[in-house]
MISE-55759 format. One line per 10 residues: for each residue y negated, z negated, x of N, C-alpha, C, CB. Coordinates in pm, 1 decimal, m for minus. Each point is the difference from the previous one (the first is absolute). Glycine has a CB too. Layout:
Y:Z:X:Y:Z:X:Y:Z:X:Y:Z:X; ... .
END
This chain:
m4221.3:m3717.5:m5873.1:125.3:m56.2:m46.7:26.8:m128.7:75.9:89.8:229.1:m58.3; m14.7:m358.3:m29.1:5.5:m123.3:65.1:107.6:m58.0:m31.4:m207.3:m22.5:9.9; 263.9:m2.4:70.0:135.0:m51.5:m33.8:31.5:m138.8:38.8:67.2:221.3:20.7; m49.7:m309.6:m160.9:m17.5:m155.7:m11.4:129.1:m38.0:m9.5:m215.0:m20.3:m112.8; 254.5:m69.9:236.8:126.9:m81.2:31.2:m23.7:m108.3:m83.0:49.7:63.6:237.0; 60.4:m124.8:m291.6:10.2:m170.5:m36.0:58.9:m84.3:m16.4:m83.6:44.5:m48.9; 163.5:m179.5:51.9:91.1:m58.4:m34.5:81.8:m40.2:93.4:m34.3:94.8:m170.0; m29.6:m31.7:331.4:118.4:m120.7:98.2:m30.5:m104.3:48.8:88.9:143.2:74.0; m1.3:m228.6:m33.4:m26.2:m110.8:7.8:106.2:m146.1:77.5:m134.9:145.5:m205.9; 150.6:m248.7:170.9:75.0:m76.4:122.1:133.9:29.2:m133.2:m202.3:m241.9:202.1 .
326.7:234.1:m168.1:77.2:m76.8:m84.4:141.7:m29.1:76.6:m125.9:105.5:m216.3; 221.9:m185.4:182.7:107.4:m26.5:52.2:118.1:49.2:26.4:m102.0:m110.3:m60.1; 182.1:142.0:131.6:74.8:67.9:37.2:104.9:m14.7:m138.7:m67.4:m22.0:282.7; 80.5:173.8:m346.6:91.1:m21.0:m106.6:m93.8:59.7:m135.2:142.7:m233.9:127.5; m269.0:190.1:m108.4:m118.6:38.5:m121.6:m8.8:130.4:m30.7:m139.2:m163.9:66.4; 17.3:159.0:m144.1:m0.4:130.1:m46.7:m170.7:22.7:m0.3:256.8:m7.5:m155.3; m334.8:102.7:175.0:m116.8:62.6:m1.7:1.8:128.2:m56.8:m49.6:m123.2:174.5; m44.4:152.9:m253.7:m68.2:150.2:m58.2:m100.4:60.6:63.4:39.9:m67.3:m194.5; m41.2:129.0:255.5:m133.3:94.2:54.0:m29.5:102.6:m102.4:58.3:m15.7:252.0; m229.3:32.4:m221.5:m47.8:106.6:m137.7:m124.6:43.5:107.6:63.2:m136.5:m309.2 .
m52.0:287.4:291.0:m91.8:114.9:16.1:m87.9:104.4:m114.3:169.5:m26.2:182.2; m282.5:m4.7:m135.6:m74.0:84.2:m114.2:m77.9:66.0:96.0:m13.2:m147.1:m222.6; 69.8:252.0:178.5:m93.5:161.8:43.7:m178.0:21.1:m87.3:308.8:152.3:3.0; m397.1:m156.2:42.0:m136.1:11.7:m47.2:m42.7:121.4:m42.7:m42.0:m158.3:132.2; m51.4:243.0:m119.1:m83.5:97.0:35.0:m9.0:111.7:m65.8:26.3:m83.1:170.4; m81.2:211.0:m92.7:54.3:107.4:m53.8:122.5:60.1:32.6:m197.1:17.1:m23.3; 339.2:m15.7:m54.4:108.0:m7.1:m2.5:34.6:118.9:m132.9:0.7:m270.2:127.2; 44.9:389.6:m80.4:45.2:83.3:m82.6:146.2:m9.4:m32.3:m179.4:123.6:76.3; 269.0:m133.4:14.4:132.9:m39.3:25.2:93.7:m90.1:124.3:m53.7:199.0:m128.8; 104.0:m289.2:117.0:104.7:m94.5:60.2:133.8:60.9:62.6:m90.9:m156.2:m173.1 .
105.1:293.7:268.5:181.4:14.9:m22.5:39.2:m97.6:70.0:49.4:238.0:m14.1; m58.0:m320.5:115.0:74.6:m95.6:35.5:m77.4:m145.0:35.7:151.4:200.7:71.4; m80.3:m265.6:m77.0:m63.8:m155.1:32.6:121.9:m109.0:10.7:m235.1:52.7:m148.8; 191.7:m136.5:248.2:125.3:m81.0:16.3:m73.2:m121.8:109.4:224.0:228.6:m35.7; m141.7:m298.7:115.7:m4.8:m83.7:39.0:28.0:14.3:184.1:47.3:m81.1:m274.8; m97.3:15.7:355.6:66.1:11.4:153.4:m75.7:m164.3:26.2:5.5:337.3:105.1; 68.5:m378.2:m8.6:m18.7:m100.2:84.3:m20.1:0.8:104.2:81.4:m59.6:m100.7; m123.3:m80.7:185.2:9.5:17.6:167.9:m44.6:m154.4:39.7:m81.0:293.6:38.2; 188.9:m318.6:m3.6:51.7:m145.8:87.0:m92.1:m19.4:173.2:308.6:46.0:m133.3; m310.5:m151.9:131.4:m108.9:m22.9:165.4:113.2:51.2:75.0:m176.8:m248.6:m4.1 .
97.1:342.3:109.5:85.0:91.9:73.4:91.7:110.6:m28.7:m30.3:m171.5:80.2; 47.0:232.7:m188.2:41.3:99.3:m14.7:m45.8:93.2:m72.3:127.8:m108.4:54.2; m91.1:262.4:m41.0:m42.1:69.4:m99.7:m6.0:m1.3:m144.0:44.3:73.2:162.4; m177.6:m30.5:m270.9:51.5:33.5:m126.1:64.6:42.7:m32.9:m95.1:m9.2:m21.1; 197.4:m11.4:m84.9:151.3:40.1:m72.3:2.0:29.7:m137.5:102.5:m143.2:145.1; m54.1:250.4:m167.7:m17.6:m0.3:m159.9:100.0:m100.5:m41.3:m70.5:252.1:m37.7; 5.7:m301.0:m113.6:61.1:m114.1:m69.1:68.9:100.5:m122.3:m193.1:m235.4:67.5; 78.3:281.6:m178.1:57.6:83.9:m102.5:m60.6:98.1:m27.0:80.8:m148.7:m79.1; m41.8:250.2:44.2:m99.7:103.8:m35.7:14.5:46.9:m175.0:17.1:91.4:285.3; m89.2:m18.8:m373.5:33.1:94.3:m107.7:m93.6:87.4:42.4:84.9:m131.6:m194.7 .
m27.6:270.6:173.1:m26.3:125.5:8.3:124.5:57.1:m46.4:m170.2:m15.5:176.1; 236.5:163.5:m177.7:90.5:m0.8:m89.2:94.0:m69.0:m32.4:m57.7:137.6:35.3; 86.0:m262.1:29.8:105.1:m57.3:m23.8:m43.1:m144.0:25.9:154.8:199.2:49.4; m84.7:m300.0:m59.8:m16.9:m150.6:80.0:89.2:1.8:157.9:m7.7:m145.6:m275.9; m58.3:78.8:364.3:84.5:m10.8:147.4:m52.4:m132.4:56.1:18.5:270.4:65.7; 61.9:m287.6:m42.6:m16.9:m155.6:43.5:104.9:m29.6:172.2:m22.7:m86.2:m338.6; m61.8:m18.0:387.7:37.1:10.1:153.6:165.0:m81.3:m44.1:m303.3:m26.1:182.4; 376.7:45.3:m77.3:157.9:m35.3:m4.4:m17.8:m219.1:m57.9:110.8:263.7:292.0; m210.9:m267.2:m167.7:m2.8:m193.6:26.0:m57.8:m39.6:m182.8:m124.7:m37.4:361.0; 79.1:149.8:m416.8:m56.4:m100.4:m130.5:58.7:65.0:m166.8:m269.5:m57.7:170.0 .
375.0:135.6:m148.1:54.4:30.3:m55.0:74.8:m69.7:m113.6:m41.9:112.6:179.0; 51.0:m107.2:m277.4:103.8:m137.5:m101.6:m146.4:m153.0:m10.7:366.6:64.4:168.7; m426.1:m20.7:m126.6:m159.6:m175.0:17.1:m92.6:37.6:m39.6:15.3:m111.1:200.2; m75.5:278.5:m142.6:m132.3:9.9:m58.0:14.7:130.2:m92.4:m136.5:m118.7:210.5; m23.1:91.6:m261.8:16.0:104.7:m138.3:m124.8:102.5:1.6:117.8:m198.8:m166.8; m114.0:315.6:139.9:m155.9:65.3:4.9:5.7:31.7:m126.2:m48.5:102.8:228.3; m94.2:m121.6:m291.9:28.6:42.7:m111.2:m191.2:105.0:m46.2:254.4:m269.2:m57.2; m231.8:318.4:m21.3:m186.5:35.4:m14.3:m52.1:0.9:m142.6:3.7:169.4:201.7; m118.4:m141.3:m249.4:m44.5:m19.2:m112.0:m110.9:135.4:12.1:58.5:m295.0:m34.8; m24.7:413.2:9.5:m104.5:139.8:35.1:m156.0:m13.6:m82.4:245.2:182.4:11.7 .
m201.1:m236.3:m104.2:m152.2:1.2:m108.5:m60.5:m89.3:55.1:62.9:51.1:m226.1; 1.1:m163.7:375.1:m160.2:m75.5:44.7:29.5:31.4:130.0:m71.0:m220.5:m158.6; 94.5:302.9:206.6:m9.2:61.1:169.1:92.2:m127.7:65.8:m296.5:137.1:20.6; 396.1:m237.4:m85.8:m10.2:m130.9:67.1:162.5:51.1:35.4:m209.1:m218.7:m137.4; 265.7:123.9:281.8:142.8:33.9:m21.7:16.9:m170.3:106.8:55.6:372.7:m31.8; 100.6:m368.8:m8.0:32.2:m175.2:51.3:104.1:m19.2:38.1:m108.9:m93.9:m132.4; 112.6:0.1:223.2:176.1:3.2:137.7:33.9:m169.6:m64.5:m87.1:169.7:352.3; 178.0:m169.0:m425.6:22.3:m145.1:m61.9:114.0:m48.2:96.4:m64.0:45.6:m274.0; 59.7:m165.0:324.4:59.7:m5.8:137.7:120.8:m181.4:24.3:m297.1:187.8:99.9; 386.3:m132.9:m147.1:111.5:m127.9:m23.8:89.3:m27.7:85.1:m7.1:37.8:m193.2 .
51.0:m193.7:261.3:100.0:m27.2:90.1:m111.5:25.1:114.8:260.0:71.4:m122.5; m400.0:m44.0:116.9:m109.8:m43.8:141.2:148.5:m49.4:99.8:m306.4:m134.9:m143.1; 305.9:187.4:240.1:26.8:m6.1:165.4:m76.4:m59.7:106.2:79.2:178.7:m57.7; m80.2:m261.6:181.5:m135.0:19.6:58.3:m32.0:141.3:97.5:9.5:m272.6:m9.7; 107.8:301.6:m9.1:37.2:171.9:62.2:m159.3:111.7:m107.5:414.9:m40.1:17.0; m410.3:m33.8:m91.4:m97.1:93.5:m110.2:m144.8:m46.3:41.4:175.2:8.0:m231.5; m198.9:m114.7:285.0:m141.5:m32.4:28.4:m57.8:128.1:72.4:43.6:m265.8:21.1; m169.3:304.3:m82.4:m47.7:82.3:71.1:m177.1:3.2:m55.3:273.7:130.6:41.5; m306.3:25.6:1.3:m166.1:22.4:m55.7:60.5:119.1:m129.2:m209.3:m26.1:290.5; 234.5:62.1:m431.2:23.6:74.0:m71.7:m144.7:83.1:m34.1:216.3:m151.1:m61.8 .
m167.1:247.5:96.5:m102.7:117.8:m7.2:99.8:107.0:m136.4:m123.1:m12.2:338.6; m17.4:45.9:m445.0:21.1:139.9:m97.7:m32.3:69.1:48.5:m17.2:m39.4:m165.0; 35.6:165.8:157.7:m42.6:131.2:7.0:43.2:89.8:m118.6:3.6:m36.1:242.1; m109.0:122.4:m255.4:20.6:132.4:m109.4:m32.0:67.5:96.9:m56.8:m37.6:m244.2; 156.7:158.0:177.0:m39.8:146.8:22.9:m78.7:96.6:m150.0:239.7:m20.2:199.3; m369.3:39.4:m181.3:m50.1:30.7:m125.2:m79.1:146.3:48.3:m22.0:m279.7:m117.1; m35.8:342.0:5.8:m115.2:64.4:m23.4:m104.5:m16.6:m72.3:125.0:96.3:47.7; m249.4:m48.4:3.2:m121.3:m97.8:m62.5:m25.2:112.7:m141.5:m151.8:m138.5:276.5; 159.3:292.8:m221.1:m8.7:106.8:m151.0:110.8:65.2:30.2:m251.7:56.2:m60.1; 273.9:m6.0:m32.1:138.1:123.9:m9.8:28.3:121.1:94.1:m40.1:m38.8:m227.7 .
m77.9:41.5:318.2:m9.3:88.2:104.2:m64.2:m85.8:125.4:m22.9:214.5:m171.7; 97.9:m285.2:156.2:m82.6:m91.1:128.5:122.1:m2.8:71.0:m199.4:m173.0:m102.6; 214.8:159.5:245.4:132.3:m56.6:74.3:59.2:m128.2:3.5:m70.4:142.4:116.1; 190.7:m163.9:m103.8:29.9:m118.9:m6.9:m47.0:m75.5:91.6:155.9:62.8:m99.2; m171.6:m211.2:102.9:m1.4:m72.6:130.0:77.5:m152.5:m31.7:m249.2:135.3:88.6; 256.6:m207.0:m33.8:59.2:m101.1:44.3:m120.0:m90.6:8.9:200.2:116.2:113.3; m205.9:m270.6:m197.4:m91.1:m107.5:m35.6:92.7:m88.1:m9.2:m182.1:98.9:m110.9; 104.7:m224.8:254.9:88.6:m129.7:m3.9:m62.8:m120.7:m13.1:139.8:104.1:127.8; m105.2:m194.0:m194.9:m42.7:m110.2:m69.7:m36.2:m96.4:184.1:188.8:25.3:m323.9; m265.9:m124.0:295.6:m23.0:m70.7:131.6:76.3:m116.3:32.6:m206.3:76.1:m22.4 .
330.4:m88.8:m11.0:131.3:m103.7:m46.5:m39.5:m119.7:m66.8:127.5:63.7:191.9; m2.6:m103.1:m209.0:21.1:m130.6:m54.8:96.0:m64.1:89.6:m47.3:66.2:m234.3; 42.4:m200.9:306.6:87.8:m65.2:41.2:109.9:m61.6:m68.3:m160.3:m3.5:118.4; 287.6:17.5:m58.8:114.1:m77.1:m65.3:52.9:m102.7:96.0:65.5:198.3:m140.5; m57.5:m298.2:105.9:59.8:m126.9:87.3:104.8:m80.8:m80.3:m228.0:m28.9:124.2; 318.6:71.7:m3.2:154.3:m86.5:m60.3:54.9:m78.8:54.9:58.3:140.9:m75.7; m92.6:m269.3:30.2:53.8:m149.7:91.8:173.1:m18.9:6.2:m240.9:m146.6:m102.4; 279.0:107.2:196.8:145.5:0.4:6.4:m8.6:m185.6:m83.3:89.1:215.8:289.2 .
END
């Protein structure tokens, strides 16, 4: 299983960026997948998640959007009013199973950088 980051990039304080994840492989089921970040020097943070519900961190609340598309394993953090507070490394992750009796595990994309010029 491979999980393909894409779409970050420089933009200006105020902009807007789409990030897109596509899940590869042998993939029986998706229950969760979402988004986390992590800024130079601090810990990773979740950004958004779907699994039963949508959750989203307090700072990006009302700006960013998660959204998914199940028939292509793909899901996407559409990201408006960029901060330079938001610059970071954006990392996906799913929580999937590979067969119907397989255990779950946890698969994370190898990020995408976001850079937000003041």
């Amino acid at each position: 299983v491979q999980l393909q980051a894409s779409g970050g990039g420089l933009v200006q304080a105020g902009g807007s960026l789409r990030l897109s994840c596509v899940a590869s492989g042998n993939i029986f089921s998706i229950t969760a997948m979402g988004w986390y970040r992590q800024a130079p020097g601090k810990e990773r943070e979740l950004v958004a998640t779907i699994s039963r519900g949508v959750n989203y961190a307090d700072s990006v609340k009302g700006r960013f959007t998660i959204s998914r598309e199940n028939d292509k394993n793909a899901w996407y953090l559409q990201m408006n009013s960029l901060d330079p507070e938001d610059a970071a490394v954006y990392y996906c992750y799913a929580a999937l199973k590979k067969t119907p009796r397989s255990a779950e595990f946890n698969y994370w994309g190898r990020g995408t950088q976001v850079t937000v010029s003041s």
